[in-house]
N, C-alpha and C positions, 0 to 999 in steps of 0.2 A: 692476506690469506691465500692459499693455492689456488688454482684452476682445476677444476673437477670435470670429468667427462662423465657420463653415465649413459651405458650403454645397458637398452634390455628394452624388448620388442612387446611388453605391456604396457599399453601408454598411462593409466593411474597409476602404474608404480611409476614411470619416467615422471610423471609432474607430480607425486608425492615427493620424491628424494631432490626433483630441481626446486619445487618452495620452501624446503627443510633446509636443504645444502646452502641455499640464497642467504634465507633467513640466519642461519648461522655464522655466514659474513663470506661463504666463498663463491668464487666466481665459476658459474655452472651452466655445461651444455651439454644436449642430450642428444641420443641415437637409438635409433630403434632398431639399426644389426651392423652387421658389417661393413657395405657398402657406405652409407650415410657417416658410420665412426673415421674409417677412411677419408673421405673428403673435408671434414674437419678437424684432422689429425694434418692435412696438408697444408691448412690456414691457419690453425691455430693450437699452436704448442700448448699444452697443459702437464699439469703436474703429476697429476692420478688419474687411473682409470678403475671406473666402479663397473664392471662388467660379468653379464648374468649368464651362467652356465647354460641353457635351457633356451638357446632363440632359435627362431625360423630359418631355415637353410641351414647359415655357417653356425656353426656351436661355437661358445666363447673358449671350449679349449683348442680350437683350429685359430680360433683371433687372436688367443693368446702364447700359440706356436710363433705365430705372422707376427706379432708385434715384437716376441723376443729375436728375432733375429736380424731386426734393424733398432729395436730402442730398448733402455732401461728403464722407460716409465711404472711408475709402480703402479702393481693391478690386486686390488680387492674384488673376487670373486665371490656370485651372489647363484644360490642356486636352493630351488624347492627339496630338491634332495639333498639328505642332510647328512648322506652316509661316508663311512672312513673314507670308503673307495674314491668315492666322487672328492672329496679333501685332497686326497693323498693326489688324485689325476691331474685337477688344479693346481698344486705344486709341485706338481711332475713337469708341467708345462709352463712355469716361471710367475704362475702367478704368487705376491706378497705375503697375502692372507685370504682370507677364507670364511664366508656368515649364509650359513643356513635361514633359507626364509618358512616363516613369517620372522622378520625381525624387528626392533624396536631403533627406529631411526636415531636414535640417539647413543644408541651400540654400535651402528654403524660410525659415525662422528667419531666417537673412541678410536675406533680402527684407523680410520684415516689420517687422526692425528696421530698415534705412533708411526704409521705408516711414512707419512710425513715427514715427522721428526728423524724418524732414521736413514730417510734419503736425502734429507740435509732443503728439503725444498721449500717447506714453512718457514726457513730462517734466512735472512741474508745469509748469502756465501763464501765462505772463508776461505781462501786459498789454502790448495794443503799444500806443507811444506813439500811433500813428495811428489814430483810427476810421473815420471815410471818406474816401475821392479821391474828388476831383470830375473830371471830364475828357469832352469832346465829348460832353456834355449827359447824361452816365451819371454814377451815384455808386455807391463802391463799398464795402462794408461789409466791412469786414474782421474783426470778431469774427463775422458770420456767413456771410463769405464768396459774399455775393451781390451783383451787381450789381442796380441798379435806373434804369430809366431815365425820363425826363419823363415819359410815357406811362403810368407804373404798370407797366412791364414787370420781373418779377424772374426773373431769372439767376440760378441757385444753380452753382456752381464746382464741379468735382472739385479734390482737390488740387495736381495737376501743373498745372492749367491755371491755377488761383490764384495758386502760386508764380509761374509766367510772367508772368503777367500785371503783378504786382507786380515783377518786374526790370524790366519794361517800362516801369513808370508811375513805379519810382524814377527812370530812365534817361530821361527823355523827351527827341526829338528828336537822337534818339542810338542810331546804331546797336552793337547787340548782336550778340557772336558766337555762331553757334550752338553751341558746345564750353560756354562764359557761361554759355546759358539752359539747355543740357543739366543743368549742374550742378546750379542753382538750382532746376530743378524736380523733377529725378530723387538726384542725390546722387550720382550716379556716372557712369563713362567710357563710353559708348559705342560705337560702332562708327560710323565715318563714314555707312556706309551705311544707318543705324537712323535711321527717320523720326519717332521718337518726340515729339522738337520742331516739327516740322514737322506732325503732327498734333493738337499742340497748339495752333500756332498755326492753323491750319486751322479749329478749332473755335470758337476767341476771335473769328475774322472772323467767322462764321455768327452766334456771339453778338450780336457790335458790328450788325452788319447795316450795314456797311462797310469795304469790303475796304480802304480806300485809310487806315484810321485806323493798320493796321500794317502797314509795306511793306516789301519785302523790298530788300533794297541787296545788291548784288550783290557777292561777295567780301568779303562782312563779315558778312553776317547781315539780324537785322531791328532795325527802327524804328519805335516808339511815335510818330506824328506827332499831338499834342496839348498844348495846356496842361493844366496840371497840377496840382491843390489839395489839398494834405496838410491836413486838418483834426484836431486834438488829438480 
């Protein structure tokens, strides 16, 4: 089972989610904000982080600017407000998914296991055939999930945006439907109206620092415009 972190500066929820999370067979450690998440983020690798929009001092979307820019650990976002905005801000800033409280710990569990499942971290790890893409003068590392470009510029991916990015760059010069990339990067159905992709790709342009590398086709979706080099 993963290693779970859970980060949130109420302590009945921190020892409600760590005897649920136990219970349910994964290996769980908690933090009550920033500082405390940090120092065992420095001892101790884990797989997920379960972290609450709403803490003391640093907010979890300043922690979870700071985490994407050195890791792809995937982050479930927990917050009392439950509105688009607050959704849409959380994956604006790289986090996975997203659960409005009061929630039903066992919907949480759901989450995590998709969550999981599509960062390959619940499962022994396969080697992928591919180690880097090369494409519009970026290369992409795929066991560590960073982009790098001529420049010395390094990119570090959240998960969903990794996923995307990679339907894209299998897919090239071809466009993708949004329902397509929804799947590939989340795992599951959304809601037409759930920008979730769409923020995704929103972010991958800011990366590229070229909006026209992925373009949107109108009644289809988007399109990777690049060549393409799958290297073993």
């Amino acid at each position: 089972m993963g290693r779970i972190l859970v980060v949130d500066d109420d302590p009945n929820i921190r020892q409600l989610l760590l005897d649920y999370l136990e219970s349910m067979g994964y290996r769980v450690q908690a933090a009550a904000g920033g500082a405390q998440m940090r120092r065992i983020l420095d001892t101790s690798p884990v797989d997920l982080i379960v972290l609450d929009l709403m803490l003391n001092g640093e907010d979890g979307l300043d922690l979870t600017r700071e985490l994407r820019r050195v890791s792809s650990v995937p982050i479930i976002m927990l917050s009392a407000r439950g509105g688009l905005l607050d959704r849409i801000l959380g994956l604006e800033m790289g986090a996975d998914d997203y659960l409005p409280k009061p929630f039903d710990p066992r919907e949480l569990v759901a989450k995590i296991k998709v969550v999981l499942r599509r960062s390959g971290e619940a499962l022994p790890r396969r080697a992928d055939p591919v180690a880097y893409i090369r494409f519009a003068g970026w290369k992409l590392d795929t066991s560590m999930k960073q982009m790098l470009s001529a420049n010395g510029l390094v990119v570090t991916l959240g998960g969903s945006d990794y996923r995307t990015l990679r339907a894209l760059l299998d897919h090239p010069n071809r466009p993708l439907s949004r329902e397509y990339l929804l799947d590939r990067a989340f795992g599951k159905q959304y809601t037409p109206l759930d920008r979730a992709i769409d923020v995704c790709i929103s972010r991958l342009r800011q990366h590229l620092q070229d909006k026209s590398l992925i373009r949107t086709v109108r009644n289809e979706g988007y399109m990777l415009v690049a060549d393409v080099d799958q290297q073993p």
